[in-house]
C-alpha positions as CSV (number, residue, x, y, z in Angstrom):
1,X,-23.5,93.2,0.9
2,X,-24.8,90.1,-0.4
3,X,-21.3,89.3,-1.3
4,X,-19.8,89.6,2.4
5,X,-22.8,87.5,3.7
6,X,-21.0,85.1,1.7
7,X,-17.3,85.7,2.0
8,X,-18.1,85.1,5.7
9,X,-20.2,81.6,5.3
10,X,-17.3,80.9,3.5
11,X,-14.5,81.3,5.8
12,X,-17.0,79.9,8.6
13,X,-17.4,76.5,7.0
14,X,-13.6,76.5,5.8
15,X,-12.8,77.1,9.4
16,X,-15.4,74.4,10.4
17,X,-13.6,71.7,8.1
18,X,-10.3,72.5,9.4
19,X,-11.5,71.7,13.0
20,X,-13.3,68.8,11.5
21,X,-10.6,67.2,9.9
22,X,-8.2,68.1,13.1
23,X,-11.0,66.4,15.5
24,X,-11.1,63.1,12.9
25,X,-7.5,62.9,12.8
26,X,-7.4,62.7,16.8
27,X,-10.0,60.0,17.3
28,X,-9.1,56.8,18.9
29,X,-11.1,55.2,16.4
30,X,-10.0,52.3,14.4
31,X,-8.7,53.1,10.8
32,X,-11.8,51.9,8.7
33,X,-13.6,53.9,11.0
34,X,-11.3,57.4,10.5
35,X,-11.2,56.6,7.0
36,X,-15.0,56.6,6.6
37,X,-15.2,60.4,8.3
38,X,-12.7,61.2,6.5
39,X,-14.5,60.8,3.0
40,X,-17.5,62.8,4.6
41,X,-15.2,65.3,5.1
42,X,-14.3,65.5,1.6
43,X,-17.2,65.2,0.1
44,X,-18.6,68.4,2.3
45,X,-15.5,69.7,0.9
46,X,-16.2,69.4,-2.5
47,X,-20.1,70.1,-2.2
48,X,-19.2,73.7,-0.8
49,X,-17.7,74.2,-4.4
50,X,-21.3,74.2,-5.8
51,X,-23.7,74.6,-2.9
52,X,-22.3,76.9,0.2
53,X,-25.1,76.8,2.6
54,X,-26.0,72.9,2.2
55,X,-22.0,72.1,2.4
56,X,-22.9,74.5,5.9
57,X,-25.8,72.0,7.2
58,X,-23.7,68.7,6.2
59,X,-20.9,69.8,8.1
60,X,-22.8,70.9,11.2
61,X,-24.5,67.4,11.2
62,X,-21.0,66.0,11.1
63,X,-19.8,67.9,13.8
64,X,-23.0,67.1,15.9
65,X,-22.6,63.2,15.1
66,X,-19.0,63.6,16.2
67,X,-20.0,65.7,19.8
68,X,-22.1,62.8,20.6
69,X,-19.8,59.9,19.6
70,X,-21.1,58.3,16.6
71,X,-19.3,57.2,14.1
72,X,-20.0,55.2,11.1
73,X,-19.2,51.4,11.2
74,X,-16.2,50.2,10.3
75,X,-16.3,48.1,7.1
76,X,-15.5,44.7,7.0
77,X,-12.1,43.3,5.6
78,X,-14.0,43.1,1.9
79,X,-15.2,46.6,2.8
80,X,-19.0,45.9,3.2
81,X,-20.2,48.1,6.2
């Protein structure tokens, strides 16, 4: 039981990072700026490989921060934010 508890978390946050990464990918955002959320994304990404559940609540602050429009800063040309 335990097991399908987590077979579904599972597919819910792989599902969640597809959208995610669909959502980043159509932003009108300058590059530095896409380029930023898209390291988020993979770092969720490889976080879910060793903790499920807290890859869960990083990605649902993600997706929150992206509802309501903010973004990291773009970094500057030496890539200092």
């Amino acid at each position: 039981m335990e097991r399908d508890s987590q077979l579904e978390l599972y597919r819910l946050v792989a599902d969640r990072l597809k959208e995610a990464h669909t959502r980043v990918r159509a932003l009108q955002v300058p590059e530095g700026v896409r380029m930023a959320l898209s390291r988020k994304l993979l770092a969720i990404t490889a976080a879910a490989k060793h903790d499920l559940s807290g890859a869960a609540m990083r990605l649902d602050r993600l997706m929150n921060d992206l509802d309501e429009g903010r973004f990291p800063e773009e970094p500057d040309r030496d890539g200092t934010p």
